[in-house]
N, C-alpha and C positions, 0 to 999 in steps of 0.2 A: 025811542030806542035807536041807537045808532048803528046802522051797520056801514058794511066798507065793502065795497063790490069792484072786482077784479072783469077785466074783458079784452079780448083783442090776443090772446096766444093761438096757439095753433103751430102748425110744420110749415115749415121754409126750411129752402136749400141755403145750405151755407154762401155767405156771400150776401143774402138775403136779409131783407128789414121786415120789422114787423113793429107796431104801435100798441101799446099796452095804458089803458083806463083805468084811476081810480075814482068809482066816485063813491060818496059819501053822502048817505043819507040819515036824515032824521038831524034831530036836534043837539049840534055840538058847538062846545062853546071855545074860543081861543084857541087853536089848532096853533102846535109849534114848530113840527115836522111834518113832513110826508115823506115815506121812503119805498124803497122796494127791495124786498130780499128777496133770497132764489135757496130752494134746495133740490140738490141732486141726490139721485137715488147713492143711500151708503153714505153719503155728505153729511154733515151738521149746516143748519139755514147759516146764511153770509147772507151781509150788507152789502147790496151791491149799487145803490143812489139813495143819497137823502137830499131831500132839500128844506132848509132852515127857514124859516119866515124872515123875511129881510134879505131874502137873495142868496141866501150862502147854500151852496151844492158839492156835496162830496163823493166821489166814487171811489171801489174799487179798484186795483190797479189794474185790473183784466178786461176790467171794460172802458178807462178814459180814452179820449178820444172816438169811441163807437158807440158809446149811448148817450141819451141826455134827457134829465131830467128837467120834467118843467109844472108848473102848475097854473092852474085858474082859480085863483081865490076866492069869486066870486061864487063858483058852483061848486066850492067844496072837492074839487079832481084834481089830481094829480097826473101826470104823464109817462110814457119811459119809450123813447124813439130808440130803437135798436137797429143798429145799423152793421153791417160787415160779420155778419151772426158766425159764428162758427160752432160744431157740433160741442165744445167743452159748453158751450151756453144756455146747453139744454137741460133742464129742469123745471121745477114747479116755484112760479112767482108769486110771493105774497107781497100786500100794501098792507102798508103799517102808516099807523094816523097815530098823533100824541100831543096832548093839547098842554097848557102849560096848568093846568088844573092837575098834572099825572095821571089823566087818563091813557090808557093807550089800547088803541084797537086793532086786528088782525082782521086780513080780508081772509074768502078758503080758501085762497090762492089757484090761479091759473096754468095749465099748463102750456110748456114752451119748447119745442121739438124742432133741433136742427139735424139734417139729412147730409152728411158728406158726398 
């Protein structure tokens, strides 16, 4: 069974970074993306990093230049370095896995708290 587990949120002052872990366990085959969406309370979930197998990373326009997606292919994790946090960035982060089978899996997502 595959799950997808989220870590690394918490409160930070704006201004502030914080590192966010996907890892991925259990038995999954041909992974095509990894991404992270975010929802804010009253929000609809938004794409805010993917990263494409073969190197291709797409953000957000709210967050290029201050986050950055990365992975470890070899354990199955994904990354998301947040940097220059401001309080619009606060919300609950989900990692999203999808294999080129159409699978597609949801972590419960983490929460993300920036303090003005």
């Amino acid at each position: 069974q595959v799950q997808v587990l989220e870590s690394g949120g918490g409160l930070v002052q704006a201004g502030g970074s914080l590192r966010l872990t996907c890892a991925v366990s259990g038995t999954i085959y041909s992974i095509s993306s990894m991404g992270w969406y975010r929802q804010a309370p009253g929000k609809q979930r938004e794409l805010v990093a993917t990263d494409v197998s073969g190197g291709t990373a797409d953000y957000t326009e709210s967050v290029k230049g201050r986050f950055t997606i990365s992975r470890d292919n070899a354990k199955n994790t994904a990354y998301l370095q947040m940097n220059s946090l401001k309080p619009e960035d606060t919300a609950v982060y989900y990692c999203n896995v999808r294999t080129y089978y159409r699978a597609n899996y949801w972590g419960q997502g983490i929460q993300v708290n920036v303090s003005s």
